[in-house]
C-alpha positions as CSV (number, residue, x, y, z in Angstrom):
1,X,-10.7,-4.7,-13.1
2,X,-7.0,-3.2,-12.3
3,X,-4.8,-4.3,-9.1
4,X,-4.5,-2.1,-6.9
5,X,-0.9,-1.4,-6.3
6,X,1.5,1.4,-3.9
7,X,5.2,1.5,-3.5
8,X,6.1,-0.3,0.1
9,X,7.3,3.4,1.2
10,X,3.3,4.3,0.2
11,X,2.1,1.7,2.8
12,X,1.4,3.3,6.3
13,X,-0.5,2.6,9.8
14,X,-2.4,5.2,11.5
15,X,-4.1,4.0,15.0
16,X,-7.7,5.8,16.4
17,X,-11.0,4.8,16.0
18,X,-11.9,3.8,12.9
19,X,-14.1,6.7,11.7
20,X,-11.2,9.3,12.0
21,X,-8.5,7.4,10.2
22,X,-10.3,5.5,7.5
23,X,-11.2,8.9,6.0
24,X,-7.6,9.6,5.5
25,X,-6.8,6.3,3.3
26,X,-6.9,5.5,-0.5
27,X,-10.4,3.9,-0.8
28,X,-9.7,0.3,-1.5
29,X,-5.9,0.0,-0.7
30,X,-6.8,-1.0,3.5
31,X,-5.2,-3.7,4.0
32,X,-7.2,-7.2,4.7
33,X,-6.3,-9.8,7.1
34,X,-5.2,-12.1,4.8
35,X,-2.2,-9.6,3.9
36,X,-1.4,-8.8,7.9
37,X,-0.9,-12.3,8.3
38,X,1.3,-12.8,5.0
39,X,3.1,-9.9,6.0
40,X,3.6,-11.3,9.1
41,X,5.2,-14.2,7.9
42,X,7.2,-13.3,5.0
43,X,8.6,-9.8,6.1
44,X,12.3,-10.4,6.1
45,X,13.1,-7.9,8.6
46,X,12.9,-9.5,11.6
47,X,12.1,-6.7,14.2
48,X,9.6,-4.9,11.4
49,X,8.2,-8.6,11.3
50,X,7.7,-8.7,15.2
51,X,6.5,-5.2,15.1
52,X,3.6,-6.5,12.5
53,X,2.7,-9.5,14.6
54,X,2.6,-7.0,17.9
55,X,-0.5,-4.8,16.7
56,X,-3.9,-4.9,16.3
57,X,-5.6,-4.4,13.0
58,X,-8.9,-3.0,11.4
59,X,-9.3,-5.0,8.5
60,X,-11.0,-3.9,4.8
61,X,-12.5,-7.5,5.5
62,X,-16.6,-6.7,5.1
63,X,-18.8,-9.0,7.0
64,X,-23.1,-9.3,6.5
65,X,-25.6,-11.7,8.5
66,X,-28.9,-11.8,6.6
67,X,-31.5,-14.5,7.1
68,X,-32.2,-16.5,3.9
69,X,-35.2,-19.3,3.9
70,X,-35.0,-19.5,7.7
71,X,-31.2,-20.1,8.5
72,X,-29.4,-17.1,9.7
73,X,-25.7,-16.8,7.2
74,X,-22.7,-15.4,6.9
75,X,-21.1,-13.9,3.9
76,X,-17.5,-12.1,4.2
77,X,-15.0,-10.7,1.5
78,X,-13.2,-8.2,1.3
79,X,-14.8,-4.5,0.1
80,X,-16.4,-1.4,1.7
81,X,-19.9,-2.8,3.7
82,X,-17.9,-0.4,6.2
83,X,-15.5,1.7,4.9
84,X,-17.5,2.9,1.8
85,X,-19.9,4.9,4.5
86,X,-17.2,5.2,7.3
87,X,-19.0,7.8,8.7
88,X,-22.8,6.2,8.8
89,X,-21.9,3.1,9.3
90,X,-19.7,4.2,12.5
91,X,-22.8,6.1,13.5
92,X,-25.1,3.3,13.3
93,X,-22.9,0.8,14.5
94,X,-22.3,3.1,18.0
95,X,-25.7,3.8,18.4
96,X,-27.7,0.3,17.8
97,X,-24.3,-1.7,17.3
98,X,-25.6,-2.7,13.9
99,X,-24.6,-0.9,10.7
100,X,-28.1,-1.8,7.7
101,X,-26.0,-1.3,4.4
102,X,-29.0,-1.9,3.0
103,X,-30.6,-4.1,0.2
104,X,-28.6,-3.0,-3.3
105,X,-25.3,-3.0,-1.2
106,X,-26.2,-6.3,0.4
107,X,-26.8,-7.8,-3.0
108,X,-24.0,-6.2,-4.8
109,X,-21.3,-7.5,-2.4
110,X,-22.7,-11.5,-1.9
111,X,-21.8,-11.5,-5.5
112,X,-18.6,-10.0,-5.4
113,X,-16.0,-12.6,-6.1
114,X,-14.3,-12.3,-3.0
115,X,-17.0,-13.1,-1.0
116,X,-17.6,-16.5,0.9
117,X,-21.0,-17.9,1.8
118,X,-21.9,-20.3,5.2
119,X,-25.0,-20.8,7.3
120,X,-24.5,-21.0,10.9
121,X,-25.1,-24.5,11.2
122,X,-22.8,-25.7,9.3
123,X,-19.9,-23.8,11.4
124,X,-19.6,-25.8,14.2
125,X,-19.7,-22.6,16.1
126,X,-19.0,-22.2,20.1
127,X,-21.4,-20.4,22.0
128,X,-19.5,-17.7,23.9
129,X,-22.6,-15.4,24.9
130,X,-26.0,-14.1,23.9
131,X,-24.2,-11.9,20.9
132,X,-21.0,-13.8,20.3
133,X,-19.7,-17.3,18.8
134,X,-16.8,-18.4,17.1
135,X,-15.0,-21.7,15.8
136,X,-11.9,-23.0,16.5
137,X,-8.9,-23.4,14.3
138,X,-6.4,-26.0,15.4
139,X,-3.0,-24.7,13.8
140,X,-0.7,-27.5,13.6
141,X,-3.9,-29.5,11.5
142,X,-4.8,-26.4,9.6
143,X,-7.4,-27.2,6.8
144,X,-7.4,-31.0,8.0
145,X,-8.9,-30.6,11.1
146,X,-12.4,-27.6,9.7
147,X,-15.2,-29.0,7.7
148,X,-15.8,-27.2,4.0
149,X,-17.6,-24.5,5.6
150,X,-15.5,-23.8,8.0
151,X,-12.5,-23.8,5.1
152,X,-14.6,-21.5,3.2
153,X,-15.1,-18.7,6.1
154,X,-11.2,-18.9,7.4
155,X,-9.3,-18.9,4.4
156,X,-10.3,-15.5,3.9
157,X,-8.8,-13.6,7.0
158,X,-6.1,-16.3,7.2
159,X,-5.1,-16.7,3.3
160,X,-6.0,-19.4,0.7
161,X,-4.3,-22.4,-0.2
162,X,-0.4,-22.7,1.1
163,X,-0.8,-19.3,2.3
164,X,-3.4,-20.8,4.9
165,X,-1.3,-23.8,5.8
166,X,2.2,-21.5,6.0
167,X,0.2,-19.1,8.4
168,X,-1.0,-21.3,10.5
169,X,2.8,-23.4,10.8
170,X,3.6,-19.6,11.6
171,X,1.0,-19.4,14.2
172,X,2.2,-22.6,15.7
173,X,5.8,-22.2,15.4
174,X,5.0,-19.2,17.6
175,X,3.4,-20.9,20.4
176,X,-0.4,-20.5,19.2
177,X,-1.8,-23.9,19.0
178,X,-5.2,-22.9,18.2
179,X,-6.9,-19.6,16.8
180,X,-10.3,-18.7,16.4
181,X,-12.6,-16.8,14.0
182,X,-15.4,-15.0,16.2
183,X,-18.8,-13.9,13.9
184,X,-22.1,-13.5,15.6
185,X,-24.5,-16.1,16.9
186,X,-27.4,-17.5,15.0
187,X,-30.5,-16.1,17.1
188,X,-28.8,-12.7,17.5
189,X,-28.7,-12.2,13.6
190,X,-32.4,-13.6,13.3
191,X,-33.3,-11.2,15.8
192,X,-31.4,-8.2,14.6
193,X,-31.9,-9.1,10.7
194,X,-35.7,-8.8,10.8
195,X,-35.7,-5.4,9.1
196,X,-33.0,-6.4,6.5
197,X,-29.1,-7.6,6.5
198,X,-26.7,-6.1,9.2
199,X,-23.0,-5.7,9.0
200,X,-20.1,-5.4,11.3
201,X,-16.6,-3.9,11.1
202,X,-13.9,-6.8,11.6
203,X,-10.5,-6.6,13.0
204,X,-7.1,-8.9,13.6
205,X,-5.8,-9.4,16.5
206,X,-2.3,-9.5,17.6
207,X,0.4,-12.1,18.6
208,X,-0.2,-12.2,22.2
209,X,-4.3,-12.8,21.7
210,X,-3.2,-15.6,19.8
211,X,-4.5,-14.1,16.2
212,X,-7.7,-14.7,16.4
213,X,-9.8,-12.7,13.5
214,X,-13.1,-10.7,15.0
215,X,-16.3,-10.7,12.2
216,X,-18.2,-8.8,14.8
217,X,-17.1,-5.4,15.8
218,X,-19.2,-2.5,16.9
219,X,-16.7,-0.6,19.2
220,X,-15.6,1.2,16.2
221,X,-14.9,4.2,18.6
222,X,-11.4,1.9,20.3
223,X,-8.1,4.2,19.2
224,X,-6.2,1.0,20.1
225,X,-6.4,-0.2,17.0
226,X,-4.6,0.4,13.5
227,X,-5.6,0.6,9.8
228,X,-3.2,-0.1,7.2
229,X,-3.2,1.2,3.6
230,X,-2.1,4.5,1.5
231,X,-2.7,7.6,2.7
232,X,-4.9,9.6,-0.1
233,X,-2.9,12.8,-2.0
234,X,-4.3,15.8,-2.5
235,X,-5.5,16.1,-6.5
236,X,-4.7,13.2,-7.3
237,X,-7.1,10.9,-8.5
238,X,-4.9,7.7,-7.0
239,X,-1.9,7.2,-4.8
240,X,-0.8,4.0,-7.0
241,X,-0.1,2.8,-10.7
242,X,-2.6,0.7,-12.0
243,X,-1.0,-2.3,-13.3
244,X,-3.0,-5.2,-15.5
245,X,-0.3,-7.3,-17.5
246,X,2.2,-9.0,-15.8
247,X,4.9,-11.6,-15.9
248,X,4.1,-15.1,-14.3
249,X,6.6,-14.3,-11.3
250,X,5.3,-11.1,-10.7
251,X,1.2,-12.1,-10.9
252,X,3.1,-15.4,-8.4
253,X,3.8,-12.3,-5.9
254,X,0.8,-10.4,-5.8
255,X,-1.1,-13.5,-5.5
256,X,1.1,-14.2,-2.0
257,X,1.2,-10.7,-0.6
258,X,4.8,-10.5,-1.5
259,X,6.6,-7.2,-2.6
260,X,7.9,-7.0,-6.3
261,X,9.9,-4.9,-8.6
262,X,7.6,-3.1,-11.6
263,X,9.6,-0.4,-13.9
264,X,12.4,0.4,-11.5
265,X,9.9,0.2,-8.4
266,X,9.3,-1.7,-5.6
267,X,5.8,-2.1,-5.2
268,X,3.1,-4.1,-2.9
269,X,-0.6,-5.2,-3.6
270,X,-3.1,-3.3,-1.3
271,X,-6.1,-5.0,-3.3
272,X,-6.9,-8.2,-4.9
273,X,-10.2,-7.5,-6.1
274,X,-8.9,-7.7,-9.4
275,X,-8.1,-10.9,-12.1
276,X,-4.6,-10.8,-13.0
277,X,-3.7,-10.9,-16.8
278,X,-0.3,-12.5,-17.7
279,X,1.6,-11.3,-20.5
């Protein structure tokens, strides 16, 4: 599979509810929340980098609860759950606040190898209502202080490996001392996954609501928020170069969200569904 790939002049934000802008984007270049918080840290502009952490963010993050041998899960990566069928999943999800990808989708993106697996149980979730739980994420322990499960779940909106631990010093240097990761409760998705695997869109909030990453959105219809991607171009069959071998500093710089040169461009990963040859 190719890298997804768009000059940094490519990259935009467009704000409105989410079935009227993600229309307008490059399928697969939305950004996830792994990159908004990368960017977020490593920008080197210091009011763009302020800018960044002051928005909110629809994320191309996908998000199913199905039931399997009793014990409600939760599986997120990134891909389209959502943003494949913008328009019937934001119909769904408005109308019975559940989008049913159904079955073949289901199965095709709990094997996609950016998805993460957990049961409820082993989350240590808070209970915050009937519909909504979440567990907490103190920043200045990072991965020390979250169980394996727990790892597994937040490494994917908040990066992997020293891009988790650098986020979360971020997040701390900046006065957050805790974040969250909300997904929904245990007996709601037994309830609601009777008839088959629901989904939810998923979102990242800003700064001032301390970061926390949402794995439960149904409001789909809130213009507050922003997507970030490449806008698609009339007859053309992609808005970015595909690029499969690379040198070892720049695969080093996809692999972190950062921006690198490529044949006289500057250029910035909008996907990493992809395995990265070197050469």
């Amino acid at each position: 599979m190719q890298l997804a790939t768009a000059t940094l002049d490519e990259v935009v934000d467009l704000a409105g509810p989410l079935s009227e802008t993600a229309p307008k984007f490059e399928r697969g270049t939305e950004w996830s929340a792994w990159q908004h918080m990368n960017a977020r840290r490593m920008e080197p502009d210091i009011e763009k980098r302020q800018v960044l952490r002051n928005k909110w963010y629809w994320t191309n993050d996908s998000v199913l609860y199905p039931v399997e041998k009793g014990k409600s899960v939760i599986y997120l990566g990134e891909g389209g759950l959502i943003l494949d069928n913008i328009a019937e999943a934001a119909s769904q999800l408005m109308q019975t606040n559940n989008y049913r990808p159904g079955e073949e989708k289901a199965y095709a993106f709990k094997r996609a190898p950016t998805t993460v697996r957990a049961e409820h149980d082993s989350l240590g979730l808070k209970r915050h209502d009937d519909e909504f739980s979440y567990f907490v994420i103190k920043t200045l322990k990072g991965r020390d202080g979250l169980n394996p499960s727990q790892v597994a779940i937040a490494e994917r909106p908040y990066g992997q490996a020293e891009d988790f631990e650098d986020n979360m010093k971020m997040l701390h240097d900046s006065g957050i001392h805790e974040t969250r990761v909300w997904i929904l409760n245990p007996d709601y998705v037994k309830e609601m996954s009777k008839q088959g695997p629901i989904s939810r869109a998923s979102w990242l909030d800003w700064f001032g609501g301390d970061s926390w990453f949402f794995a439960f959105e149904r409001d789909v219809d809130d213009a507050s928020f922003g997507l970030r991607g490449v806008l698609k171009k009339e007859g053309a069959e992609s808005a970015a170069p595909k690029i499969e071998v690379l040198d070892e500093r720049t695969a080093s710089a996809l692999k972190t969200g950062q921006a690198f040169q490529y044949q006289g461009n500057l250029y910035v990963p909008v996907s990493s569904n992809a395995q990265v040859k070197l050469g």
